[in-house]
C-alpha positions as a Markdown table, in Angstrom:
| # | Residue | x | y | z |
|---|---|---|---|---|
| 1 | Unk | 0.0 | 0.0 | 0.0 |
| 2 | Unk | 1.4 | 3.3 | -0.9 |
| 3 | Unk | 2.0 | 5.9 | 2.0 |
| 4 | Unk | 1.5 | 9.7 | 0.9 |
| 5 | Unk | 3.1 | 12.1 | 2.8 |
| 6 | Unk | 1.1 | 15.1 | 4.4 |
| 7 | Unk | 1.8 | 18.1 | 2.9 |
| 8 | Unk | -0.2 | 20.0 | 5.4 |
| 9 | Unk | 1.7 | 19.1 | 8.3 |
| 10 | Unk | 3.1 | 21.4 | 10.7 |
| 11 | Unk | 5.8 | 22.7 | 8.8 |
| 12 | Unk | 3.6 | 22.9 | 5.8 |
| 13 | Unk | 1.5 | 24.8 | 8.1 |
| 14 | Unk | 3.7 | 27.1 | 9.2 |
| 15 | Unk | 4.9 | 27.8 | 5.9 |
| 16 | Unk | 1.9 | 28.9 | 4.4 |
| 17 | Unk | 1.2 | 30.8 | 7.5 |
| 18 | Unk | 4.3 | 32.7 | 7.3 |
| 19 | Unk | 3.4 | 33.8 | 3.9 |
| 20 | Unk | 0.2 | 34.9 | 4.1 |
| 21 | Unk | 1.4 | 36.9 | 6.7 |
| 22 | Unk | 3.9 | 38.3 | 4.8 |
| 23 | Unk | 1.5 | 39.0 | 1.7 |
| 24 | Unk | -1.2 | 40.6 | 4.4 |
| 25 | Unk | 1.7 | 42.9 | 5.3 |
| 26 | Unk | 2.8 | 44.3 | 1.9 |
| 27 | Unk | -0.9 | 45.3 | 1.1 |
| 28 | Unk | -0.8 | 47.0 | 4.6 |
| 29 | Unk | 1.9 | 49.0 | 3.3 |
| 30 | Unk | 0.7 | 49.4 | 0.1 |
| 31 | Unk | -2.4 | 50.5 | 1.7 |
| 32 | Unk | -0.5 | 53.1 | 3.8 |
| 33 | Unk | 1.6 | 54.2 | 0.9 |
| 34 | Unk | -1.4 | 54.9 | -1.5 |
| 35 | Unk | -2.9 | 57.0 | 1.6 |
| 36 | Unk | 0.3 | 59.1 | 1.8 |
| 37 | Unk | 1.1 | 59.6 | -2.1 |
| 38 | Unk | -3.0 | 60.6 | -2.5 |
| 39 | Unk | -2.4 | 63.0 | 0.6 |
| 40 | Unk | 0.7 | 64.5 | -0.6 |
| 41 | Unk | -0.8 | 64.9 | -4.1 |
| 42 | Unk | -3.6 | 67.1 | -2.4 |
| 43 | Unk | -1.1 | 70.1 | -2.9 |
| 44 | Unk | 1.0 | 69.6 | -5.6 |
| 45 | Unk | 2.3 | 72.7 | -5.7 |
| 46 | Unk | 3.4 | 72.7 | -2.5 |
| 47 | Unk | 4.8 | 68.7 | -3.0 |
| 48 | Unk | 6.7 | 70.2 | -6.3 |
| 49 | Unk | 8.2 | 73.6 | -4.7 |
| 50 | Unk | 9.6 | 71.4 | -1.6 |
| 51 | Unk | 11.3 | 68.5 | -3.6 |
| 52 | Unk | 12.6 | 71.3 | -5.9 |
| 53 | Unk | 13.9 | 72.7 | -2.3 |
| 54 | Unk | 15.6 | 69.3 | -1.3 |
| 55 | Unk | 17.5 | 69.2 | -5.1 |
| 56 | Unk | 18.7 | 72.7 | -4.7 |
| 57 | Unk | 19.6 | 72.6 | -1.0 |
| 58 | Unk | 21.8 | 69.4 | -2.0 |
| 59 | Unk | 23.4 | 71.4 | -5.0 |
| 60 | Unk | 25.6 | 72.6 | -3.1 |
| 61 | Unk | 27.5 | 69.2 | -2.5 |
| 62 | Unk | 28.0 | 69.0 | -6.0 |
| 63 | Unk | 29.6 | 72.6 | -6.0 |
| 64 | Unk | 31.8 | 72.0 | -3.3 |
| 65 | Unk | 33.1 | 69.4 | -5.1 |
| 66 | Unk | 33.5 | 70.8 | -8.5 |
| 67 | Unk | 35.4 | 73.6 | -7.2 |
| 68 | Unk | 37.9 | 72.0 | -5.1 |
| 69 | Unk | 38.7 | 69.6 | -8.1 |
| 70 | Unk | 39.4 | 72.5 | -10.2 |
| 71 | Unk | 42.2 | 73.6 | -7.7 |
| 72 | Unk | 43.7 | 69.4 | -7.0 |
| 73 | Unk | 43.6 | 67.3 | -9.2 |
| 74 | Unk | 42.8 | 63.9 | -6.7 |
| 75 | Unk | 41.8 | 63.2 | -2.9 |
| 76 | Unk | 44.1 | 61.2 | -0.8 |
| 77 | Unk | 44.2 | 59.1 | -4.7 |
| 78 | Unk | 40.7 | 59.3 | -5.6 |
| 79 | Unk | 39.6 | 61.3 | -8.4 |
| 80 | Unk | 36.9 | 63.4 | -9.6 |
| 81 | Unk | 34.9 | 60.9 | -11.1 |
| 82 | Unk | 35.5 | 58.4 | -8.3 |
| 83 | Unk | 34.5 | 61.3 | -5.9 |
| 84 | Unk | 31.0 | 61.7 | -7.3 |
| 85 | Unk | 30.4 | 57.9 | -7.6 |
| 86 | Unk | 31.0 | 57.7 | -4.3 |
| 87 | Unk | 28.9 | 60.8 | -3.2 |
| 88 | Unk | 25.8 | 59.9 | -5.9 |
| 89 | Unk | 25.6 | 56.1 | -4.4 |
| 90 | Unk | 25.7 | 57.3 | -0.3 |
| 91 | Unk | 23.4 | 60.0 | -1.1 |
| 92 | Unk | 20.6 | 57.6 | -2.9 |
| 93 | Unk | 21.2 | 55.2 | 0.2 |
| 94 | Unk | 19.8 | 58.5 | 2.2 |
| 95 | Unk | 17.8 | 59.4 | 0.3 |
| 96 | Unk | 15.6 | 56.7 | -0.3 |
| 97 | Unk | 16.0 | 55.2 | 4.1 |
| 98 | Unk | 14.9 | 59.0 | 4.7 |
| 99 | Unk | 11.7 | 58.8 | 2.3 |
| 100 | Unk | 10.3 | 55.7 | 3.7 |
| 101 | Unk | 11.5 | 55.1 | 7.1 |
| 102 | Unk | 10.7 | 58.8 | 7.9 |
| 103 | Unk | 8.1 | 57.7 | 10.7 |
| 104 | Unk | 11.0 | 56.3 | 13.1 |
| 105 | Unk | 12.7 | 59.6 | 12.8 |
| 106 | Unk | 9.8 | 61.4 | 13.7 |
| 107 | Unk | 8.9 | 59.0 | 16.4 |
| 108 | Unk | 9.0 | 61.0 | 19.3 |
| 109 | Unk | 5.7 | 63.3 | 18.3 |
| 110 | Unk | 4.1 | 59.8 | 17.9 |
| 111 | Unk | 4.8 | 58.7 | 21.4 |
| 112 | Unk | 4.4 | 62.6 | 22.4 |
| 113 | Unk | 0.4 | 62.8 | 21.2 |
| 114 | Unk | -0.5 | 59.3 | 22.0 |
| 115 | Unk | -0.6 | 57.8 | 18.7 |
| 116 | Unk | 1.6 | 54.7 | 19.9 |
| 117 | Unk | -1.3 | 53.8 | 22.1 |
| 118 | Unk | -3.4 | 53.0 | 19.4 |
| 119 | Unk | -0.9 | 51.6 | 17.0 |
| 120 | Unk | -0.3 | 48.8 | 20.2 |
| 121 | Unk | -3.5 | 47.5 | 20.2 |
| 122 | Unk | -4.0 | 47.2 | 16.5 |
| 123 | Unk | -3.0 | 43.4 | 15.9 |
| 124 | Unk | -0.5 | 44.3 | 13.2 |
| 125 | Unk | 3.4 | 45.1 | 13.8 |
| 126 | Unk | 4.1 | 48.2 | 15.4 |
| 127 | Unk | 7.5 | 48.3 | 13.1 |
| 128 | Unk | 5.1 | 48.1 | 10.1 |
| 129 | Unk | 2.2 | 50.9 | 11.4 |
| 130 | Unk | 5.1 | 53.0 | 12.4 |
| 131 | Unk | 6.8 | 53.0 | 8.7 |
| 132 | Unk | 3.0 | 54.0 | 7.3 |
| 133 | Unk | 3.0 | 57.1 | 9.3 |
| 134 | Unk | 5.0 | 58.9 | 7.2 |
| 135 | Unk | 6.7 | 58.3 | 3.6 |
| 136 | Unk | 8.2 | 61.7 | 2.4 |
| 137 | Unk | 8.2 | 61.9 | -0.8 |
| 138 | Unk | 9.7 | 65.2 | -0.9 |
| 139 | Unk | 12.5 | 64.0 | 0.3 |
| 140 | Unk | 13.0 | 62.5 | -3.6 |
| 141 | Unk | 14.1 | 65.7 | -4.7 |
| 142 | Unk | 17.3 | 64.7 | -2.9 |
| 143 | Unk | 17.4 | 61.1 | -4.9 |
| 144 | Unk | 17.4 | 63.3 | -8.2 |
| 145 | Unk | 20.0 | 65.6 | -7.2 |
| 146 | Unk | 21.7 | 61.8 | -6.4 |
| 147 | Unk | 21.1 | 60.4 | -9.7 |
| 148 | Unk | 21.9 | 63.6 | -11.5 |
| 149 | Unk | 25.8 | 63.4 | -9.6 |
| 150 | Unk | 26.1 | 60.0 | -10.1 |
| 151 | Unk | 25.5 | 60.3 | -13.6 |
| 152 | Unk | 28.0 | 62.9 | -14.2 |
| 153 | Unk | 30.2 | 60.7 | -12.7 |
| 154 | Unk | 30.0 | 58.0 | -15.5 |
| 155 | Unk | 30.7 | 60.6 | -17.6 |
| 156 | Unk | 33.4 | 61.4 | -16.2 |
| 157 | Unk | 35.0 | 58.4 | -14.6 |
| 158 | Unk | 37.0 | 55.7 | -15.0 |
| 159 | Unk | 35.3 | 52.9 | -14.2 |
| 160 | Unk | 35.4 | 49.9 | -16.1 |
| 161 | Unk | 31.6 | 48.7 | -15.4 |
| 162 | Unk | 31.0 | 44.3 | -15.8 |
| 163 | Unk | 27.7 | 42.4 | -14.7 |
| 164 | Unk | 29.2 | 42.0 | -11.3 |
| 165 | Unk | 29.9 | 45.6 | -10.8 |
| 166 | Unk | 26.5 | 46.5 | -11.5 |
| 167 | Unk | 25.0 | 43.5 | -8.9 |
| 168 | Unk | 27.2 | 45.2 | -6.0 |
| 169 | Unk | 26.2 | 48.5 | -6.9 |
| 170 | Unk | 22.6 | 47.4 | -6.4 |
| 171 | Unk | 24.0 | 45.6 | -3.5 |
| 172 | Unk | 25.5 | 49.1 | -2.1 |
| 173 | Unk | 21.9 | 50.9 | -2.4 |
| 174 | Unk | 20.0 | 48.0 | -0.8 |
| 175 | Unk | 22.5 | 47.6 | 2.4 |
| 176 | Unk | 23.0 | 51.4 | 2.8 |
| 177 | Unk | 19.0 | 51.7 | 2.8 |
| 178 | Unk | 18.9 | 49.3 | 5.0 |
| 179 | Unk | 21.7 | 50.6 | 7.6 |
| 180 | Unk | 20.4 | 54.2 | 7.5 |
| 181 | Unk | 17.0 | 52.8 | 8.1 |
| 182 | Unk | 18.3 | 50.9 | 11.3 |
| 183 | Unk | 19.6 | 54.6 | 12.6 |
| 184 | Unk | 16.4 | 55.9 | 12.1 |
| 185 | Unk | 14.7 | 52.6 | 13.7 |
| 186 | Unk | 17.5 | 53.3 | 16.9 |
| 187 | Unk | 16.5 | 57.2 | 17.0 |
| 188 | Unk | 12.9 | 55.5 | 17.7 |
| 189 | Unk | 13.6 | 52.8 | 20.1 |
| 190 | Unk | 15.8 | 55.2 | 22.3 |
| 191 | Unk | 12.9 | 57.4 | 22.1 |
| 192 | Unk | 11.0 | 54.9 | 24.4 |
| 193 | Unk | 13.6 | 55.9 | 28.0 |
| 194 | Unk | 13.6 | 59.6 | 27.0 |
| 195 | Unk | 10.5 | 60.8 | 25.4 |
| 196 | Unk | 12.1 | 63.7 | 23.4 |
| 197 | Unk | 14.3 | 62.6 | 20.4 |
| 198 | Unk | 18.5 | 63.0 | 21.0 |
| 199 | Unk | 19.9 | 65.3 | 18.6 |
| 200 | Unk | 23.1 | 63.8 | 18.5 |
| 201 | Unk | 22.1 | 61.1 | 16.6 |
| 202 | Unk | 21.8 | 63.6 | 14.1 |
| 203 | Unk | 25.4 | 62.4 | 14.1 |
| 204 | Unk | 25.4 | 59.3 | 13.0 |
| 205 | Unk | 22.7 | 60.3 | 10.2 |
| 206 | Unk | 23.1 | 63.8 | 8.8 |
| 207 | Unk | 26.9 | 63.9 | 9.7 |
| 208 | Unk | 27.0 | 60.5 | 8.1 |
| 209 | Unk | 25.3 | 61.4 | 4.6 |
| 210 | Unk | 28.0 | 64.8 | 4.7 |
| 211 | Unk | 31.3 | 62.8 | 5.8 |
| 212 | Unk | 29.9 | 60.0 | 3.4 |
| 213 | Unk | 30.6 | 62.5 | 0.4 |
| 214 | Unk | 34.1 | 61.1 | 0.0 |
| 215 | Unk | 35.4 | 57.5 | 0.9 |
| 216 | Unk | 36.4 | 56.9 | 4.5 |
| 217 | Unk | 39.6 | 56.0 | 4.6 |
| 218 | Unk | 40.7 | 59.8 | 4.0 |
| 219 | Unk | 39.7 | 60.5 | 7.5 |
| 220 | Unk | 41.9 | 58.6 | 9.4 |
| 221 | Unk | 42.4 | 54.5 | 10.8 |
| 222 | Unk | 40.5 | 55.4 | 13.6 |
| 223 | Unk | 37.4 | 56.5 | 11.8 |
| 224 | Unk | 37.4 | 53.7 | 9.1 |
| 225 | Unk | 37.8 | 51.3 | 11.9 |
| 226 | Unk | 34.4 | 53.2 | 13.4 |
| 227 | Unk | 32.7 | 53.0 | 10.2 |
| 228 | Unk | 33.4 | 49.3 | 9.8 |
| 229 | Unk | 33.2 | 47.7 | 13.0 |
| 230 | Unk | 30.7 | 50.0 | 15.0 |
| 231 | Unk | 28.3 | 51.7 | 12.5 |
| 232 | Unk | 28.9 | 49.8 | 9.2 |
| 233 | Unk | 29.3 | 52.6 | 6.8 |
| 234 | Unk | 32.2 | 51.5 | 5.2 |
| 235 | Unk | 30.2 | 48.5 | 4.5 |
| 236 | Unk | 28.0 | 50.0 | 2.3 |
| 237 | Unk | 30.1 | 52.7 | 1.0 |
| 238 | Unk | 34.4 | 52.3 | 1.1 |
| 239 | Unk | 35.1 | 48.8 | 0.7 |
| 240 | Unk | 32.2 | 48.0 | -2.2 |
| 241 | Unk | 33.5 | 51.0 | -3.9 |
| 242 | Unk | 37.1 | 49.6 | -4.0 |
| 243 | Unk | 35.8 | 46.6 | -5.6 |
| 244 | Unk | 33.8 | 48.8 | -8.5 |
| 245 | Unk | 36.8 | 51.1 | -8.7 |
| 246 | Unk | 39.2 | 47.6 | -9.5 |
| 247 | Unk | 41.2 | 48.5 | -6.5 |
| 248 | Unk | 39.1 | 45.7 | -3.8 |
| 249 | Unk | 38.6 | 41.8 | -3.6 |
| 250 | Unk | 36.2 | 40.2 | -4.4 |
| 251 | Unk | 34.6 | 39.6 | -1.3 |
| 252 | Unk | 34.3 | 43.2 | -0.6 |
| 253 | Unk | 31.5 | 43.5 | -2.8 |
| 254 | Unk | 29.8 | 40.8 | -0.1 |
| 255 | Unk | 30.0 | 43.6 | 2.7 |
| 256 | Unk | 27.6 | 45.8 | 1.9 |
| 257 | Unk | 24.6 | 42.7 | 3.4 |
| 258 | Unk | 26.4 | 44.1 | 6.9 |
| 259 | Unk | 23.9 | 47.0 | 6.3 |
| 260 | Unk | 21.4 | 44.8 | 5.9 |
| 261 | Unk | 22.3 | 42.8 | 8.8 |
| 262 | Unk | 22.7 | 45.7 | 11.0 |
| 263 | Unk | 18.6 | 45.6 | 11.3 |
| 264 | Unk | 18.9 | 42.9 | 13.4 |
| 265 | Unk | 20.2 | 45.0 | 16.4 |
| 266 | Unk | 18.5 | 47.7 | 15.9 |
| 267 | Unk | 14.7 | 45.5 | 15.9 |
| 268 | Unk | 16.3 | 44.1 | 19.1 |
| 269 | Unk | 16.7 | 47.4 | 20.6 |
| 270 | Unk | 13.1 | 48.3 | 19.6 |
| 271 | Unk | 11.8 | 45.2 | 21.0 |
| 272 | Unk | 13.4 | 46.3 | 24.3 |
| 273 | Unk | 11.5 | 49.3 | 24.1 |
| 274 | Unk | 8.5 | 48.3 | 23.4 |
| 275 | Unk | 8.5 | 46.4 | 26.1 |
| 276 | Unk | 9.5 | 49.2 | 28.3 |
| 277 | Unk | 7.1 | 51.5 | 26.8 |
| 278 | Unk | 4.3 | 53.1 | 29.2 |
| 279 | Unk | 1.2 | 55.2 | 28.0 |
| 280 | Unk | 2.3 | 58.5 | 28.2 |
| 281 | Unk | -2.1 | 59.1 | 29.2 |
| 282 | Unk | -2.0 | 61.9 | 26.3 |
């Protein structure tokens, strides 16, 4: 007598459980991101004058740039070209973790006014309600400005681009998302003990996307080792770009899933404060 195996056994089970949760998630999203883009597009106007304020306040980068290249030729070895590669890439990572994860930077108004009550009893993840609360999409004037330098810097680079090049590249913008993301999410989760949001971490964002302009090794062992072993910038930024420049192993172009895994710390953190939170009775 032929035996058939289960198929909906417990793992089977599981399985399918684990993706209908997933799917149920991603139209939550996509339910919060419809709301946000028909909300924004409410005042267009207003939507177009602001992202045309993000591109021009970033212009500047690009101008800083230009100008000191036209007084040295290269940048502790890098050159122009490499320069704006470099710049284009961190900037998109920024850009796009500022657009869409723009709720966790902006969490302390939500635990301020008593909005975090409510998103604790809805039986969906907090992580997930949080993200929905806010997507800028202003903030994509500043991914232009991004494309536009990085871009220019085909144009006027050196680098000879393969299929594997390209694959890190995409590699670089997925893990710096991610790790600017997780800065964002540990803004948030610190915001749990104090209340009020820390403006130094400012630091590690902001100051990050400005020092992230060039590679960063040309600040010094000390901060390289920061950037790789602390907050993995370098990750996502100096040692992928070595490998696109032909100046890196191979495996360097691994390093930039360090971004990604860098979420995993940062959730646990959240967790912890979640679980420390308290109604604020707002």
């Amino acid at each position: 007598m032929a035996i058939h195996k289960n198929q909906n056994g417990p793992d089977g089970k599981l399985f399918e459980g684990l993706i209908k949760r997933l799917a149920g998630s991603l139209h939550l999203y996509k339910q919060y991101f419809m709301i946000q883009l028909k909300s924004t597009m409410q005042y267009k106007t207003s939507f177009f004058l602001t992202a045309l304020g993000q591109f021009l306040a970033s212009f500047n980068v690009f101008l800083g740039m230009y100008f000191m290249f036209q007084r040295f030729r290269n940048v502790r070895g890098y050159g122009y070209g490499e320069v704006l590669l470099c710049c284009g890439i961190l900037l998109m990572e920024f850009s796009l973790a500022e657009t869409f994860a723009r709720g966790f930077d902006q969490f302390s108004s939500i635990i301020g006014n008593g909005t975090f009550d409510r998103i604790m009893v809805r039986p969906r993840s907090s992580v997930l309600q949080v993200l929905g609360q806010r997507i800028e999409f202003t903030r994509l004037g500043r991914m232009v400005q991004a494309v536009i330098i990085f871009a220019y810097s085909l144009s006027v680079g050196t680098v000879d681009w393969s299929f594997s090049r390209i694959v890190v590249l995409i590699f670089m913008l997925l893990g710096g998302t991610a790790l600017f993301a997780g800065i964002f999410l540990i803004y948030a989760a610190i915001c749990f003990f104090t209340l009020e949001g820390l403006e130094f971490m400012n630091v590690l964002t902001d100051g990050a996307r400005e020092y992230g302009k060039y590679p960063f090794d040309i600040y010094g062992k000390k901060i390289l080792l920061f950037a790789t072993f602390v907050v993995p910038y370098a990750c996502v930024q100096y040692y992928p770009l070595l490998f696109v420049l032909g100046r890196g192993k191979w495996w360097y172009g691994l390093l930039p899933g360090a971004g990604v895994a860098f979420l995993l710390p940062c959730y646990l953190l959240w967790r912890v404060g979640v679980r420390h939170y308290k109604s604020t009775g707002s």
